[in-house]
C-alpha positions in Angstrom: 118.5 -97.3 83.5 122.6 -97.2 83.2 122.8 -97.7 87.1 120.3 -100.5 86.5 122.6 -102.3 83.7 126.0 -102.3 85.8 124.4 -103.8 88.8 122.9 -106.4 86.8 126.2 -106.9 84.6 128.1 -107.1 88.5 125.6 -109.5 89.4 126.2 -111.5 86.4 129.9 -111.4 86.1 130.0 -112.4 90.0 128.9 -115.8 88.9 131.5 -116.6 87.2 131.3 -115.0 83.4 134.5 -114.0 82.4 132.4 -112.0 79.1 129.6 -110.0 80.4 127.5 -108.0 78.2 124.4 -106.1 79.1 121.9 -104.5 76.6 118.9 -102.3 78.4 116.5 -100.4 76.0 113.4 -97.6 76.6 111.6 -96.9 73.9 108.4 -95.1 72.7 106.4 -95.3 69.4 103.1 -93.3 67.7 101.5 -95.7 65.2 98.6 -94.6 63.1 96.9 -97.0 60.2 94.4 -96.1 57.9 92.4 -99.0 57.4 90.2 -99.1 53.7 88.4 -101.8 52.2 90.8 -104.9 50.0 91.2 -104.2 46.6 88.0 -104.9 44.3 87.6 -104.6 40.8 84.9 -102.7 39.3 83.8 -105.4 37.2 83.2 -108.1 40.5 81.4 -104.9 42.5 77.3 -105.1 42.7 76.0 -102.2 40.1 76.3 -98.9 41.5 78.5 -100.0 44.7 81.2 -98.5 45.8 84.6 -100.4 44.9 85.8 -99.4 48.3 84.7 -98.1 52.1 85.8 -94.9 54.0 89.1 -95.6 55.2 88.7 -96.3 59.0 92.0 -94.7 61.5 93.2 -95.8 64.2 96.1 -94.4 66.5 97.9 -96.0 69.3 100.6 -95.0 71.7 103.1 -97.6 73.3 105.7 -97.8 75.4 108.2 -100.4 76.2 111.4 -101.6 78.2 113.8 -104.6 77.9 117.0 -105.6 78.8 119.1 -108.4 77.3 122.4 -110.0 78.9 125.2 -112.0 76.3 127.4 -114.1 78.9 130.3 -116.7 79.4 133.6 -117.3 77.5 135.8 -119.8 76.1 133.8 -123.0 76.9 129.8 -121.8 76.2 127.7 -118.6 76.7 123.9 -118.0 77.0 121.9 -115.5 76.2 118.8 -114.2 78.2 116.3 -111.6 77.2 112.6 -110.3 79.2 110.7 -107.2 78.9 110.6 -104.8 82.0 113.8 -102.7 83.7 117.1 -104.9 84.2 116.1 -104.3 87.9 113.9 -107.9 87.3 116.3 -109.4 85.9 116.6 -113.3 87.8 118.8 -114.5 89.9 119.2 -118.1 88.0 120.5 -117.7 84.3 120.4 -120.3 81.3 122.9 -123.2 81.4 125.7 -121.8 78.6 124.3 -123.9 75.7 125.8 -121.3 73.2 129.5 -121.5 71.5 132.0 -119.7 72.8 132.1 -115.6 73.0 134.2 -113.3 72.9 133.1 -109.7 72.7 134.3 -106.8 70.9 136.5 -104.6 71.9 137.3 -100.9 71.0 140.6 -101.7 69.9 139.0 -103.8 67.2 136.9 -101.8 66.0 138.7 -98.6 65.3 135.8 -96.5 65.1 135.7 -92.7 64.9 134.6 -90.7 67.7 130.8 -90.6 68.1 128.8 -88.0 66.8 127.5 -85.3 68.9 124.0 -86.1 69.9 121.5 -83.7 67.5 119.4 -81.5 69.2 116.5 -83.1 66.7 116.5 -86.4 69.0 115.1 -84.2 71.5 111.8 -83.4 69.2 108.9 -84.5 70.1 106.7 -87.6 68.2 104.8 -86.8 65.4 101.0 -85.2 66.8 98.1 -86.1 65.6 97.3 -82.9 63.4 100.7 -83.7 61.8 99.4 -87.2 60.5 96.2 -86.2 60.0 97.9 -83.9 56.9 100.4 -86.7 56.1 97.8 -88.9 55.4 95.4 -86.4 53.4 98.5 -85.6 51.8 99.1 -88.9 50.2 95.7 -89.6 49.8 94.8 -86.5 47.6 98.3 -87.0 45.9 97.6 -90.4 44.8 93.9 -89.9 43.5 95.5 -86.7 41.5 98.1 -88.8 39.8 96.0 -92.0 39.6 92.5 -91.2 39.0 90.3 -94.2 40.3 93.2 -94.9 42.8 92.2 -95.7 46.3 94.5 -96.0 49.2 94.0 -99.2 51.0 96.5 -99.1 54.0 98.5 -96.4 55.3 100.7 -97.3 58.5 102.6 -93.7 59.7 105.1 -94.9 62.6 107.6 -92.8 64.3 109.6 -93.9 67.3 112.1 -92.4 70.0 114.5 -95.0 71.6 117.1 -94.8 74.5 119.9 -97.7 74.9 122.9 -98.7 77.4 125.3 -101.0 77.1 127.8 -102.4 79.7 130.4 -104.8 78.7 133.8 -106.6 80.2 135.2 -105.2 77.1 134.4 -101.3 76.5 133.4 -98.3 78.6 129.6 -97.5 79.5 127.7 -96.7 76.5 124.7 -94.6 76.1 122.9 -93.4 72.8 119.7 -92.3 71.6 117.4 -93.4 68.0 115.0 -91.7 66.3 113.5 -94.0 63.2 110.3 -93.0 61.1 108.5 -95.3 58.6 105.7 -95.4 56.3 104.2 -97.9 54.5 101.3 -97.1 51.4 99.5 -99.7 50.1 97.2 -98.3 47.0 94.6 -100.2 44.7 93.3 -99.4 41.0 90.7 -101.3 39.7 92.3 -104.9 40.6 96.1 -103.7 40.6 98.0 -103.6 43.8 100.5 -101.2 44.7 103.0 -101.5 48.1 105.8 -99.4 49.1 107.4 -98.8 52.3 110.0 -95.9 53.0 112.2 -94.9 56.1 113.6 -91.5 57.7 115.3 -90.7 60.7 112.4 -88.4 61.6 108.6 -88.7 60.5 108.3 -84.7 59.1 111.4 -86.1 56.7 108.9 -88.2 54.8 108.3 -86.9 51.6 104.0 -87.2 51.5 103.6 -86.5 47.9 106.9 -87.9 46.2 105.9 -91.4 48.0 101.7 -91.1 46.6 103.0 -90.0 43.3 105.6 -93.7 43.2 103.0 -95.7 44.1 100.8 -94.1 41.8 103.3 -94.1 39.0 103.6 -98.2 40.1 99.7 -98.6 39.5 99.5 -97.2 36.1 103.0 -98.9 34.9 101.0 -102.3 35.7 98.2 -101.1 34.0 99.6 -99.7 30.6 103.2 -102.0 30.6 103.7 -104.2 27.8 106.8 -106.4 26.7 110.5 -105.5 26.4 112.0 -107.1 23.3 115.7 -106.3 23.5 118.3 -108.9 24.3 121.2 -106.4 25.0 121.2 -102.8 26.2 121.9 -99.6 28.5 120.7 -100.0 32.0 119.6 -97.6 33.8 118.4 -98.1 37.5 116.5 -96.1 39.7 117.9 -95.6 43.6 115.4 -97.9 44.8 116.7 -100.5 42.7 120.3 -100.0 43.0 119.3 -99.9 47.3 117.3 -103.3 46.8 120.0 -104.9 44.6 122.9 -104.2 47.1 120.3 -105.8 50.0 120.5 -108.9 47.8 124.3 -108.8 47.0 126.1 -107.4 49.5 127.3 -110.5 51.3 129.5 -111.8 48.6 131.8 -108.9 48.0 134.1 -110.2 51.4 134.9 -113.4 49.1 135.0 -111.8 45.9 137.9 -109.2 47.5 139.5 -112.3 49.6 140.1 -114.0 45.7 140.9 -110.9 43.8 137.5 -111.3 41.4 136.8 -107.5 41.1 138.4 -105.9 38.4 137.1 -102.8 36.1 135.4 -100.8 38.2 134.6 -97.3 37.1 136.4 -94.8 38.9 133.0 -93.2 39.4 132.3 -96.2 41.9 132.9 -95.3 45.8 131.1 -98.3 47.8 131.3 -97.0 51.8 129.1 -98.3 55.1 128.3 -95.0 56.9 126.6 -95.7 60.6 126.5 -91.8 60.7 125.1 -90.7 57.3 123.0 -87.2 58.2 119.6 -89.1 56.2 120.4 -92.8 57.4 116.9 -94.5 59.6 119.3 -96.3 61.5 122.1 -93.6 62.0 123.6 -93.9 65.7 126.5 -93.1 67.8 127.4 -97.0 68.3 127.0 -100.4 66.7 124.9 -103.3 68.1 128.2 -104.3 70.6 128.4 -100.7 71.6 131.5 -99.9 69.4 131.9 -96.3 68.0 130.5 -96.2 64.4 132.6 -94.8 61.6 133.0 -94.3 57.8 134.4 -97.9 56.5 135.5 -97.4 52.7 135.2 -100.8 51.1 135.7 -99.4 47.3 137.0 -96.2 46.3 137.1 -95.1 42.9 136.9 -97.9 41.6 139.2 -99.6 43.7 138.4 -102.4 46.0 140.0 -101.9 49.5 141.7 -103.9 52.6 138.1 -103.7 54.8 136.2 -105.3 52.0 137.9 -108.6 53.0 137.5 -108.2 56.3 133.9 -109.1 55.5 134.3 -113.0 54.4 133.3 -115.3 55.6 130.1 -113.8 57.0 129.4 -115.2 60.4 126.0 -116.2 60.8 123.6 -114.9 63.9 125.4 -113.8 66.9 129.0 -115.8 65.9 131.1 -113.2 64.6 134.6 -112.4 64.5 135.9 -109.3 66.6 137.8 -108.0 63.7 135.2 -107.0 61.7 134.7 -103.0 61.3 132.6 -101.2 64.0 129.2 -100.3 62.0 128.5 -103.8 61.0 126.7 -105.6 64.1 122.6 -104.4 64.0 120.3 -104.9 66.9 117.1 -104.5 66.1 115.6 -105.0 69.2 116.9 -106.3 72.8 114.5 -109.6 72.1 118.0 -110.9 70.0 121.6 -111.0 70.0 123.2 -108.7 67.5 123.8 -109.7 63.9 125.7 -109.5 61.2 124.4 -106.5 58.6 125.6 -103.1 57.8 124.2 -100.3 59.1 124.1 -98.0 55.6 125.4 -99.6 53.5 125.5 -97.5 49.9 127.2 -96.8 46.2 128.0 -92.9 47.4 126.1 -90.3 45.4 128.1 -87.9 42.4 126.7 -84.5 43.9 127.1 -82.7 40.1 125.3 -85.7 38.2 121.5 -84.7 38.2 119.6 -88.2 37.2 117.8 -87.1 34.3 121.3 -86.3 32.6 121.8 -90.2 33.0 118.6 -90.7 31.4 119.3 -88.5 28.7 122.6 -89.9 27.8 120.9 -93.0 26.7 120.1 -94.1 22.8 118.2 -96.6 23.2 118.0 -98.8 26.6 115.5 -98.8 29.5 114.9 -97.7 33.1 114.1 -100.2 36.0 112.0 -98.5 38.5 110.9 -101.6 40.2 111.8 -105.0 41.0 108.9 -107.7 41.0 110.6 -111.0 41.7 114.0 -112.8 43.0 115.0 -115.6 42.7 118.3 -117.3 43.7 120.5 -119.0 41.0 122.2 -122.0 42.7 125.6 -122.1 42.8 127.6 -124.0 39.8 131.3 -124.0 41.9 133.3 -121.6 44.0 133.4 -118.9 41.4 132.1 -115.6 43.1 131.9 -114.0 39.9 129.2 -115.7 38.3 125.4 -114.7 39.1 123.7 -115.2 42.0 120.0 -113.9 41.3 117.6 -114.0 38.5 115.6 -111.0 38.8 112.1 -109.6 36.7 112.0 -106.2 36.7 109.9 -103.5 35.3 110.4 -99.8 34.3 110.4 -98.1 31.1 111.9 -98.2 27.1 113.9 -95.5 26.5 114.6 -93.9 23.5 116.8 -91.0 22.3 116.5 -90.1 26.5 113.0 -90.3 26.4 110.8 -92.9 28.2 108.6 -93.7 25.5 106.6 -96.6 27.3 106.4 -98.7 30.2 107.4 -102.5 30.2 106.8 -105.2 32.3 108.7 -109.0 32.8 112.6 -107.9 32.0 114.5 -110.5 33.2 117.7 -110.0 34.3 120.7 -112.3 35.7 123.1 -110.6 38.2 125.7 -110.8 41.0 127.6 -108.2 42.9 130.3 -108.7 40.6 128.4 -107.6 37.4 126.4 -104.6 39.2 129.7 -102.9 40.4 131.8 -103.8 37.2 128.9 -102.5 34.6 128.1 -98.7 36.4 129.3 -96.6 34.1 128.0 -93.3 35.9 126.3 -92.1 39.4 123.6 -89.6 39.9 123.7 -87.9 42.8 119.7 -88.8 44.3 120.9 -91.1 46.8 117.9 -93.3 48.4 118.3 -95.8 51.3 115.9 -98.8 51.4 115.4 -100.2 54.7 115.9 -104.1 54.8 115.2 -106.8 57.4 118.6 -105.8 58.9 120.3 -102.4 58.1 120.2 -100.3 55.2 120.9 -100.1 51.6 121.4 -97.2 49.7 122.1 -96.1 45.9 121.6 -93.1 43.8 120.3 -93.1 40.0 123.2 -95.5 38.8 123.7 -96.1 34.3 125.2 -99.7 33.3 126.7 -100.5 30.4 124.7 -102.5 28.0 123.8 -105.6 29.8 122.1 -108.9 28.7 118.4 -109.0 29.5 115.9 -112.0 29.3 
């Protein structure tokens, strides 16, 4: 496939590209779904029906190959993408409709030396006997913690990818992927249920601590009342912190460009880790085949250089060469590279166990799950105020106790206000994949904050 990719990038650059970039990828997937009836309720079933059927599986093996080319320079580019080996590639490219391009170089990035590749990249898929117990795993799990609880969909998918890259501005590249995910979706009585995880590798995914959330989901819907405090401690599980920063992450370039983050707890350390041992997305190089690094962008407390870096946010496949290696994702070969971290987290305390933070707190409550998001439209150029009006739901604590689950807590909140109110980290990180890169955040305690 490399061999493949610099005759087709000599081919191209022969017609007169000054930037050449080629992008060829071989991957292979093992997808299983287990297929059950939609969600009834009990009450709209015919007497003595079942409320659901036998869940129906299905498996399927697939195997594919693409190869994308990025070309031109100063006065237009194009960019052409088509399934099957760079070897069919035409001979007639796209007039060069795009802006101009320039393409990254290693000098710009200032990367750290790959990572060795693991021998684990080398395992094979997932087999079916493997699923099989994944599957009854969750299943069993869920009905234990949920009774009544039926598992409508489970989709178990665990990939194997190989890339190249050749550019006019960096040496041959060559990496490998690995990237596992699962997605549960879970019915009780007419309450649905969804969740969706990521691991590097499917035998990483934690079968019965992912049946017991999205059982613990159902029954908070079903038993959750009202939350009738105005003001109080926060605390947030990873999966919230991980979803917030998803949300949030794109204004902290401007709000380090005007100086707007002050009084961050020491305990804060805010870093974009390519390489992190547990990311899904963890790889050798970026998108642009740069070498992926550790980019600090606060550190105790303390807002850094790099976080600047980040603002304005170039939008699709315009970006600037100067921002950090790490921060162009590519997806797939069928699109240019964009702008998005790869792991993007708040970094764990590894003494801090979470139910310590729990018990610290009086009188507060625990988000466990966000339900909706809104955006709040802007009112001027302050990047302090809030950008999102969320409505969470979780549970009252009292005396570190959860004493009930609650439903409907609004909350109003910007990057500005989620770094400035932690007060203390656990040490339970938890990525949450997004539509591009990672986000990641351990058990995380704010300081009383104003709820709706």
């Amino acid at each position: 496939m490399l061999s493949a990719a610099t005759r087709l990038h000599e081919r191209v650059a022969a017609a007169g590209c000054s930037q050449v970039e080629v992008f060829c990828k071989r991957s292979r997937s093992r997808t299983t779904r287990l297929e059950g009836s939609p969600a009834v309720s009990p009450r709209d079933s015919p007497a003595g029906s079942p409320t659901g059927s036998r869940p129906v599986r299905h498996e399927a093996n697939s195997a594919e190959q693409g190869w994308a080319v990025r070309a031109g320079g100063e006065p237009g580019s194009f960019f052409a993408a088509a399934t099957g080996p760079p070897e069919a590639a035409p001979s007639d490219w796209p007039p060069a409709s795009g802006g101009p391009l320039r393409l990254r170089s290693e000098e710009a990035g200032a990367g750290a030396a790959a990572a060795p590749r693991p021998r684990s990249l080398d395992e094979p898929l997932l087999g079916p006997g493997e699923t099989s117990t994944l599957l009854e795993t969750i299943r069993r799990e869920l009905q234990r913690e949920a009774p009544g609880a039926r598992l409508v969909r489970c989709v178990v998918e665990d990939g194997a990818a190989e890339c190249c890259l050749v550019s006019s501005e960096l040496e041959v590249r060559e990496w490998r992927l690995r990237t596992a995910a699962l997605l549960v979706e879970a019915a009780l009585g007419d309450l649905m249920s969804r969740l969706y995880v990521a691991a590097p590798f499917a035998r990483e995914l934690r079968a019965q601590a992912v049946a017991r959330r999205v059982a613990s989901s159902l029954l908070l819907d079903r038993e959750a009342g009202r939350f009738d405090r105005d003001r109080c401690e926060v605390v947030l599980a990873p999966q919230v912190g991980g979803r917030l920063l998803s949300l949030l992450w794109r204004e902290l370039g401007q709000l380090a460009r005007q100086g707007a983050l002050s009084g961050v707890d020491p305990c804060v350390t805010l870093l974009e880790d390519a390489r992190l041992d547990s990311g899904p997305l963890r790889a050798a190089y970026d998108g642009e085949g740069r070498r992926c690094g550790r980019t600090v962008l606060v550190r105790d407390g303390v807002l850094l250089d790099a976080a600047a870096a980040l603002w304005p946010a170039p939008v699709g496949d315009r970006s600037d060469p100067g921002f950090p290696a790490g921060w162009s994702q590519r997806p797939s070969w069928r699109q240019p590279p964009t702008f998005a971290p790869t792991h993007l987290c708040i970094a764990p305390a590894p003494r801090t166990a979470p139910a310590a933070l729990v018990g610290s707190v009086v009188r507060g409550i625990y988000l466990v799950r966000i339900d909706h998001v809104a955006p709040i439209p802007p009112s001027g150029s302050d990047p302090r105020q809030p950008s999102h009006r969320l409505l969470a739901s979780g549970y009252e604590i009292r005396r570190g106790r959860a004493v009930r689950p609650v439903r409907a807590v609004g909350l109003e909140i910007g990057l500005a206000q989620l770094l400035e109110a932690v007060r203390a980290v656990g040490r339970d990180l938890e990525l949450v994949p997004a539509r591009a890169g990672c986000f990641g955040a351990p058990t995380l305690l704010l300081e009383r904050m104003p709820l709706g």
